[in-house]
C-alpha positions as CSV (number, residue, x, y, z in Angstrom):
1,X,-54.3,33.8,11.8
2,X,-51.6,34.2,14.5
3,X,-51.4,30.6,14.3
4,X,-50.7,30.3,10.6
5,X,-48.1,32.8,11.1
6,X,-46.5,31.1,13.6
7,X,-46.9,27.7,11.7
8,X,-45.1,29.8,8.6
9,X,-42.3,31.0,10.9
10,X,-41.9,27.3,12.6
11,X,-42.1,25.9,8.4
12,X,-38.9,28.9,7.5
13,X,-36.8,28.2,10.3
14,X,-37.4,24.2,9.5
15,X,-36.2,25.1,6.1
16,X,-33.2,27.1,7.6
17,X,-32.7,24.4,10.2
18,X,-32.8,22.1,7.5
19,X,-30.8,23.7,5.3
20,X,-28.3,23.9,8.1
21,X,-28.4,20.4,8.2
22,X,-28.0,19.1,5.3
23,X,-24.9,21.2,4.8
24,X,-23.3,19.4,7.6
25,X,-24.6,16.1,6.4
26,X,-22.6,16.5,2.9
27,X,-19.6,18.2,5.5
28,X,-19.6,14.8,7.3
29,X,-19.8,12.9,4.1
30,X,-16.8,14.5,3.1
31,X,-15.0,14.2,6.6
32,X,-15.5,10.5,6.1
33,X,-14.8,10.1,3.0
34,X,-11.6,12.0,4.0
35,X,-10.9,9.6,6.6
36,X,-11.5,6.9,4.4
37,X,-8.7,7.8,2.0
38,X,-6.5,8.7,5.0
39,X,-6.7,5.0,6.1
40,X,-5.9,4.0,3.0
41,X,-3.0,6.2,2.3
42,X,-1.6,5.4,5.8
43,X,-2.5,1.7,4.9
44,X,-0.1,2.4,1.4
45,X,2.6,3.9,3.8
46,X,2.6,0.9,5.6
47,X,2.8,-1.9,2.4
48,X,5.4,0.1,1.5
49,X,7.3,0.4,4.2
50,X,7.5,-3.7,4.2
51,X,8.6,-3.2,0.9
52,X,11.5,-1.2,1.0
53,X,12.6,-3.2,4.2
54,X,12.1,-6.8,2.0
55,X,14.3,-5.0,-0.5
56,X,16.7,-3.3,2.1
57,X,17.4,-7.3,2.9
58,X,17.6,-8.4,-0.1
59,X,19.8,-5.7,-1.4
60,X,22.5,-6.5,1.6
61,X,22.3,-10.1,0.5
62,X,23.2,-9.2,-2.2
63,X,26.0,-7.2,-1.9
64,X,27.2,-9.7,0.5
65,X,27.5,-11.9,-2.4
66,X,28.7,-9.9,-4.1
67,X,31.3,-9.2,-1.7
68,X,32.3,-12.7,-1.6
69,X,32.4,-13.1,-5.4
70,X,34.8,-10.3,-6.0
71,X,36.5,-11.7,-2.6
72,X,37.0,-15.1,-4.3
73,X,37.9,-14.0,-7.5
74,X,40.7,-11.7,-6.4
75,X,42.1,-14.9,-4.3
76,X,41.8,-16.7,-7.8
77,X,43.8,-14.0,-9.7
78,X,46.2,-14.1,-6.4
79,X,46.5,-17.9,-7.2
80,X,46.7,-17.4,-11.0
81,X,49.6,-14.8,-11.0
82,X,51.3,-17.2,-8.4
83,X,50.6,-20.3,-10.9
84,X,51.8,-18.0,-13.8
85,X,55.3,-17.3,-11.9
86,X,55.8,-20.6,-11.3
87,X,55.5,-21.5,-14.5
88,X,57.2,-18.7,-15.7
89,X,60.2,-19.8,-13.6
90,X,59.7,-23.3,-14.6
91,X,59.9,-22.8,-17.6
92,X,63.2,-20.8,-17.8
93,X,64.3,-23.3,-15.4
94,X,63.4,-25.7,-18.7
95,X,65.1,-23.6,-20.7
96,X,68.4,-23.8,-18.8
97,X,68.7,-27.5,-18.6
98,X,67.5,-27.6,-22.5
99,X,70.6,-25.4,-22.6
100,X,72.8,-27.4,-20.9
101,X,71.7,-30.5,-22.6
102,X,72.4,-29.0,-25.9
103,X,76.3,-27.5,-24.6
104,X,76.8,-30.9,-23.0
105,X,75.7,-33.1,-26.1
106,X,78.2,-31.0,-28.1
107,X,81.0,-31.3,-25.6
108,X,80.0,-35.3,-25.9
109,X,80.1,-34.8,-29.6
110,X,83.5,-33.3,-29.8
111,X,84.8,-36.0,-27.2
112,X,83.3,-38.8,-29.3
113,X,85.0,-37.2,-32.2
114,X,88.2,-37.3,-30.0
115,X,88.4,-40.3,-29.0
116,X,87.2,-41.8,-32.4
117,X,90.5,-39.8,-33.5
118,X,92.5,-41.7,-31.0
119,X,91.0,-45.0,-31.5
120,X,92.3,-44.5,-35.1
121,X,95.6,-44.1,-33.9
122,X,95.5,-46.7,-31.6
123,X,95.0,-48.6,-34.3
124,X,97.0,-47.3,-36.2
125,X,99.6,-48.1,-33.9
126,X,98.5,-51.7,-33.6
127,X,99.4,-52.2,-37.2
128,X,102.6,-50.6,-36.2
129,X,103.4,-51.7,-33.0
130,X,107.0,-51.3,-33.0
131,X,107.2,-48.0,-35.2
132,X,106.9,-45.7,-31.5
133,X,110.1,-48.1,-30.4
134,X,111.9,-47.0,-33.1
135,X,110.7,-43.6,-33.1
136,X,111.0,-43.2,-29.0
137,X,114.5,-42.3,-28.2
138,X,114.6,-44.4,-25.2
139,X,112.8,-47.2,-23.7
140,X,111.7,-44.5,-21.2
141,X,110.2,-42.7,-23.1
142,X,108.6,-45.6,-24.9
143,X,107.1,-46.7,-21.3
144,X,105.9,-43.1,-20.9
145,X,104.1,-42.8,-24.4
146,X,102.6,-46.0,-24.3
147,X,100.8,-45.0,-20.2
148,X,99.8,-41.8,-21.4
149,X,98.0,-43.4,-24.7
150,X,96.3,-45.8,-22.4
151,X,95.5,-43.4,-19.5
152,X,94.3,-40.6,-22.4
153,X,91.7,-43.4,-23.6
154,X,90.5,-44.5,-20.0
155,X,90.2,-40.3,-19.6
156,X,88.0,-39.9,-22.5
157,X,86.0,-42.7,-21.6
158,X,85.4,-42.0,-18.3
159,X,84.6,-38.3,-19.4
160,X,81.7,-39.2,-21.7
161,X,80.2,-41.3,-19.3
162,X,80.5,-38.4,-16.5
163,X,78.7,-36.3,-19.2
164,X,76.2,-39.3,-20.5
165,X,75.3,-39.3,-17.2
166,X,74.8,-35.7,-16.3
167,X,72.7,-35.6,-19.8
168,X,70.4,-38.3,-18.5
169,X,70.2,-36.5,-15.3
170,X,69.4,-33.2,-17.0
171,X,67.1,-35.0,-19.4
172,X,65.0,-36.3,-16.0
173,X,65.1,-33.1,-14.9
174,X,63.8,-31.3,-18.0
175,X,60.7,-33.7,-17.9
176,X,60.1,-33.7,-14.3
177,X,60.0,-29.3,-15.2
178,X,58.0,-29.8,-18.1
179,X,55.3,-32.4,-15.9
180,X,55.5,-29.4,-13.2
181,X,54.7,-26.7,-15.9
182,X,52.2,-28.9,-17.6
183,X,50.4,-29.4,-14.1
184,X,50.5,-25.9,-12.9
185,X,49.3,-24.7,-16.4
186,X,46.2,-26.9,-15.8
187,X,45.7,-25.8,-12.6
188,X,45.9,-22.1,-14.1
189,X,43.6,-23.0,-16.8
190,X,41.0,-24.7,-13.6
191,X,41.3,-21.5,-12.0
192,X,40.9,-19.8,-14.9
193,X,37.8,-21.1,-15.8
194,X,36.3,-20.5,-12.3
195,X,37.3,-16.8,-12.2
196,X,34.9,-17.0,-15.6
197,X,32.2,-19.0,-14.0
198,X,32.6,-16.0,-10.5
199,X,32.5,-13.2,-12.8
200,X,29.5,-14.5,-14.2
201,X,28.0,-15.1,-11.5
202,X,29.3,-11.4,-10.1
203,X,27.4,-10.0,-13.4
204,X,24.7,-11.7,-12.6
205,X,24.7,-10.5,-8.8
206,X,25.2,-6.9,-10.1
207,X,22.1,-7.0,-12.2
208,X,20.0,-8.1,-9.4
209,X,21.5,-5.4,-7.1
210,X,20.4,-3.0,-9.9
211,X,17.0,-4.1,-10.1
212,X,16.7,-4.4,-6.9
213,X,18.0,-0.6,-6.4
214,X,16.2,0.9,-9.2
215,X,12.7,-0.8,-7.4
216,X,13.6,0.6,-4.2
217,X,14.4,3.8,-6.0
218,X,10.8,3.4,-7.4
219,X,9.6,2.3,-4.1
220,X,10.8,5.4,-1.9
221,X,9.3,7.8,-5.1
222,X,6.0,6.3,-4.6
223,X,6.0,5.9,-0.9
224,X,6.9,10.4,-1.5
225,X,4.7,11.2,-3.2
226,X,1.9,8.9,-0.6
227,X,3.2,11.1,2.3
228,X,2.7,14.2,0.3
229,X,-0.6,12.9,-0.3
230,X,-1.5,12.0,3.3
231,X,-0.3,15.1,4.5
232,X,-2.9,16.9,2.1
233,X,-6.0,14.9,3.2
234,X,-4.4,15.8,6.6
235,X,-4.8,19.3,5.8
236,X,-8.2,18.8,3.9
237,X,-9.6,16.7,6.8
238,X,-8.5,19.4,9.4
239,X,-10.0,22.1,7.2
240,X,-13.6,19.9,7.0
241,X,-13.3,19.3,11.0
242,X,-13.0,22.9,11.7
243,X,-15.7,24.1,9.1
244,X,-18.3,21.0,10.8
245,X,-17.4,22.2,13.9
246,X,-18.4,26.4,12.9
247,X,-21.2,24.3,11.3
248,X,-22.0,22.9,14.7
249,X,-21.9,25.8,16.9
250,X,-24.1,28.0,14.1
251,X,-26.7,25.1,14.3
252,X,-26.2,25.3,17.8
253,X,-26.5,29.5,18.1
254,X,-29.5,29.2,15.9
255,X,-31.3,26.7,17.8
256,X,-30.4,28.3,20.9
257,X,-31.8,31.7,19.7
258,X,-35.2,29.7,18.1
259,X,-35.3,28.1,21.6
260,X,-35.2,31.7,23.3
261,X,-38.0,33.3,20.7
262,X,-40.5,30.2,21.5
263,X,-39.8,30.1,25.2
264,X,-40.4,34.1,24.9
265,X,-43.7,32.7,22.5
266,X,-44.5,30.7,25.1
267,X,-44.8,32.9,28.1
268,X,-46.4,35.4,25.8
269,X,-49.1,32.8,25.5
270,X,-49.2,32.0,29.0
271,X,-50.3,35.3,29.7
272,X,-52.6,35.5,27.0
273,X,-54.3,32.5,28.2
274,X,-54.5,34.3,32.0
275,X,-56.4,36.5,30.6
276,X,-60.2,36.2,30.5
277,X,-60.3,38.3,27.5
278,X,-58.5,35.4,25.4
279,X,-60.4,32.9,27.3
280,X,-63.4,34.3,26.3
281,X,-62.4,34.6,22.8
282,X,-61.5,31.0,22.4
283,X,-64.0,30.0,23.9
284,X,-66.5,32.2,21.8
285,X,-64.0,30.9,18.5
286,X,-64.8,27.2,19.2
287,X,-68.6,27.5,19.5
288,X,-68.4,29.4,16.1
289,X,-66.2,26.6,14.6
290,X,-68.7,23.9,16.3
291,X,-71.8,25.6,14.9
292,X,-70.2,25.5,11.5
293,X,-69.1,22.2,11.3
294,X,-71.3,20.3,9.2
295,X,-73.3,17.5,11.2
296,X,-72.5,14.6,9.0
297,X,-68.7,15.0,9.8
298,X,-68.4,14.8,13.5
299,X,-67.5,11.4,14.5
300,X,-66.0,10.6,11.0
301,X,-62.6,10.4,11.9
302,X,-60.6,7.2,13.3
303,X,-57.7,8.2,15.9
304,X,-55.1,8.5,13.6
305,X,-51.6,6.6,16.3
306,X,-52.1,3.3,16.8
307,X,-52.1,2.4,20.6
308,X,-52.2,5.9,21.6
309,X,-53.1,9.1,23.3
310,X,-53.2,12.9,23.5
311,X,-50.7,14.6,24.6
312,X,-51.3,18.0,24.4
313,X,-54.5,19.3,23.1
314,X,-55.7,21.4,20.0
315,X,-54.9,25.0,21.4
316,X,-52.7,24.1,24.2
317,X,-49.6,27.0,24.6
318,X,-51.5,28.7,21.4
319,X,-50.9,25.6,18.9
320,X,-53.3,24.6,16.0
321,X,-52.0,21.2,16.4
322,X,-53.2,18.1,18.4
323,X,-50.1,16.5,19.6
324,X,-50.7,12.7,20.0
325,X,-48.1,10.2,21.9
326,X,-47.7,6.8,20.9
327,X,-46.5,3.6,22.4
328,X,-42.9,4.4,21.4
329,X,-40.3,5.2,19.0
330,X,-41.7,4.9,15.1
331,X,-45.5,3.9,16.4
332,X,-47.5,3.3,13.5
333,X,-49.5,6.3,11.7
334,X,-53.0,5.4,10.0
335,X,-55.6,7.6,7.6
336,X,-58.2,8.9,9.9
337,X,-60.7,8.1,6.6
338,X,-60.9,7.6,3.3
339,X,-59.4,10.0,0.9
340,X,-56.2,11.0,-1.5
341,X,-52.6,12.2,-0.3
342,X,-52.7,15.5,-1.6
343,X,-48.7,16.8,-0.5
344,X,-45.9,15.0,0.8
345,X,-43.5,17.7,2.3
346,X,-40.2,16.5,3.6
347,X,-38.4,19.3,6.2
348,X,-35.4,18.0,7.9
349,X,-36.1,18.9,11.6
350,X,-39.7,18.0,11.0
351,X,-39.7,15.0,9.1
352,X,-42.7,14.4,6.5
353,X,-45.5,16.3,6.5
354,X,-48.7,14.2,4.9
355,X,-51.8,15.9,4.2
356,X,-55.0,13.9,2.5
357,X,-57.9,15.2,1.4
358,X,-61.3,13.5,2.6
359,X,-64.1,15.4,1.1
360,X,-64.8,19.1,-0.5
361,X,-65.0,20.1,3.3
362,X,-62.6,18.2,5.5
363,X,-58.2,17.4,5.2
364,X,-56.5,16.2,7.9
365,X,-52.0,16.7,8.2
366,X,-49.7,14.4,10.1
367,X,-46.3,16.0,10.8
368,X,-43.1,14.0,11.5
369,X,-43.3,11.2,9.7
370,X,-40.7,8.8,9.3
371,X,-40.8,7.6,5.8
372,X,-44.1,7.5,4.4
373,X,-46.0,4.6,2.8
374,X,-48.2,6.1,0.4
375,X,-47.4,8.3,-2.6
376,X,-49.1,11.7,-3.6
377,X,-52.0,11.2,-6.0
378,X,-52.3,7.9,-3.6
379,X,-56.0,6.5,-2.6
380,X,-56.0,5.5,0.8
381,X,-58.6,4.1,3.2
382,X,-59.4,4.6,6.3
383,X,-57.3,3.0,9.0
384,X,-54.5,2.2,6.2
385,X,-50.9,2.9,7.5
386,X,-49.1,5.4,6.2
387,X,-45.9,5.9,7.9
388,X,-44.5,6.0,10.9
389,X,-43.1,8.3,13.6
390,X,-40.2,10.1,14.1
391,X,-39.2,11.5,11.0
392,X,-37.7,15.1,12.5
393,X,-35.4,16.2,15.1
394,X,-37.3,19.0,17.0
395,X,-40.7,16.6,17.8
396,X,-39.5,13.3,20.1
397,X,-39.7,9.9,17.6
398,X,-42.4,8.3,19.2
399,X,-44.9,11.9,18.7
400,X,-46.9,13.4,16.1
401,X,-48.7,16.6,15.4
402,X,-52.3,15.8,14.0
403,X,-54.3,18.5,12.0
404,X,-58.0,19.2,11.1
405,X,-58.5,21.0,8.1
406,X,-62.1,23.0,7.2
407,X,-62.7,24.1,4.5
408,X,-65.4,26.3,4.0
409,X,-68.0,27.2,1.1
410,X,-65.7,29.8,-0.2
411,X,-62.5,27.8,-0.6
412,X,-61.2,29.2,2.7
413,X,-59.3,27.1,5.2
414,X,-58.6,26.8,8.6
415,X,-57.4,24.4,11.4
416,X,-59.8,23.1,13.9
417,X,-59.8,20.8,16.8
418,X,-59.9,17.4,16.1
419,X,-61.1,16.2,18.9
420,X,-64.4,16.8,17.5
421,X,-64.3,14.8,14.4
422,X,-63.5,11.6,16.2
């Protein structure tokens, strides 16, 4: 009986234990799903970083060009207003020999009318050559009138050729002006046009420089709100650390204290089994259990670990278990006979627990088990594998515990050695 008790105390603090555990289990789930997103978010910092340093370049290319552009077209405008002065000077320039054409073309006028008006006379006076001698008083004067006719003619002709010739000259001049004005207006209109084409182009460089602004803009939201981000999984993962690590040292505390009670257990026992009362009690205990073991089951059970060997026996430090060492980590586990898996009971520290059912009188149990093979309700066969070892923490991977069940006429069970049923 103090067996079963201790069996039930070693099953609720493998509950609690395994309780324990799983609760850090899901705690280091979380931590690393945690640390999954961090590396992601840190990776998002990064791609952005590269991002908003690709559009920092581009963006000072940019204005560069832009630079340039508006550069270029104020030396165009420079040139233009310079072009537009010179024309505008040209031009009055024009004006002024226009003018002067027109006053000296009048002048020539008058003086053609002139010296029409004395070619008349002239004539006049051909017809009547001798009417000035008989009008002159004296032959003196007759000399004098007839030198100042002749030098008023050469006077008058030499005049309008003076001014024929400064109209020509002005005339030159007035289209050598309006060649100048004509070239310098095309060369306005040329720079003109490429102050259009610039300032399209400057339009065009503006609207990129926006984009590329309002995606950086975009950019250094985004790459905000992934710090903020970052810095609460930061927060969340420091919170999950410290909670795994109070997980830890409980787990710890409670496995110290469980270590404490069975080390306490186990001296208790130790003197028990000094004394020759207990002795005698055990001994009396197993020749009552051997006299009521039915005949027809000793020797029907197959060692149930492949390739191994007892380790400690039924009874040893006060244990209703036989533990049995195998070969090594996850030896194989076989039924010890022919029967049906009955329970299949899973405790984290432990591992499995399977326990089949041979006959109306006999079960057997195999604790830590690694995964089992069979199923509950399963038919198995003797030497069939089952599972393996090392399915808990507290029993080493490459041991189990092996269990004899009795059952007796009245539905009654208890654990016996199993020595004797092989």
């Amino acid at each position: 009986m103090r067996g079963a008790w201790g069996w039930v105390g070693v099953l609720l603090l493998g509950l609690s234990l395994g309780l324990a555990q799983s609760r850090l289990e899901e705690l280091q789930r979380q931590a690393q799903e945690s640390q999954r997103l961090l590396r992601l978010q840190q990776q998002r910092v990064e791609q952005l970083n590269r991002e908003l340093a690709n559009l920092d370049v581009a963006t000072q290319q940019q204005l560069a060009e832009l630079r340039r552009l508006e550069g270029e077209i104020t030396r165009l405008e420079r040139e233009r207003a310079e072009l537009t002065r010179q024309i505008d000077l040209l031009e009055a320039q024009k004006k002024q020999a226009e003018t002067r054409i027109a006053g000296l073309q009048r002048e020539l006028r008058g003086l053609q009318g002139r010296l029409s008006a004395l070619l008349r006379s002239l004539h006049r006076e051909r017809a009547g050559r001798y009417l000035p001698l008989l009008r002159a008083e004296s032959f003196t004067d007759l000399a004098v009138r007839s030198r100042w006719v002749g030098t008023l003619g050469r006077h008058q002709t030499d005049l309008m050729e003076r001014i024929r010739n400064t109209v020509r000259r002005l005339e030159e001049e007035r289209q050598r002006l309006e060649l100048l004005v004509n070239t310098l207006t095309e060369r306005r209109a040329e720079r003109q046009e490429r102050i259009a084409a610039l300032a399209q182009n400057r339009q065009a460089v503006r609207l990129t420089l926006a984009r590329l602004q309002a995606q950086r803009a975009g950019r250094q939201v985004i790459l905000r709100e992934t710090l903020q981000a970052q810095a609460q999984l930061r927060a969340e993962l420091r919170g999950l650390q410290e909670r795994i690590a109070a997980e830890l040292r409980r787990i710890a505390e409670e496995r110290r204290r469980e270590e404490e009670r069975r080390r306490r257990e186990a001296e208790e026992r130790r003197r028990r089994e000094l004394a020759a009362q207990r002795e005698q009690e055990l001994q009396a205990r197993r020749q009552r259990e051997e006299a009521s073991v039915p005949r027809e089951l000793v020797g029907a059970l197959m060692f149930p670990l492949r390739g191994g060997r007892v380790a400690e026996a039924y009874g040893y430090l006060g244990n209703d278990w036989q533990t049995l060492q195998g070969g090594g980590p996850s030896s194989p586990i076989v039924a010890a006979a022919d029967g049906v898996v009955i329970d299949s009971l899973f405790i984290a520290n432990l591992g499995y627990t399977l326990t089949i059912r041979h006959s109306d009188r006999l079960a057997t149990q195999y604790v830590n088990v690694l995964e089992p093979q069979v199923a509950v309700g399963q038919r198995v066969s003797q030497g069939q594998l089952i599972g393996y070892t090392g399915g808990g923490v507290l029993i080493p991977s490459d041991q189990m515990w092996f269990r004899v069940i009795f059952i007796d006429e009245t539905g009654n069970f208890r654990y016996v050695d199993p020595s004797r049923y092989y």
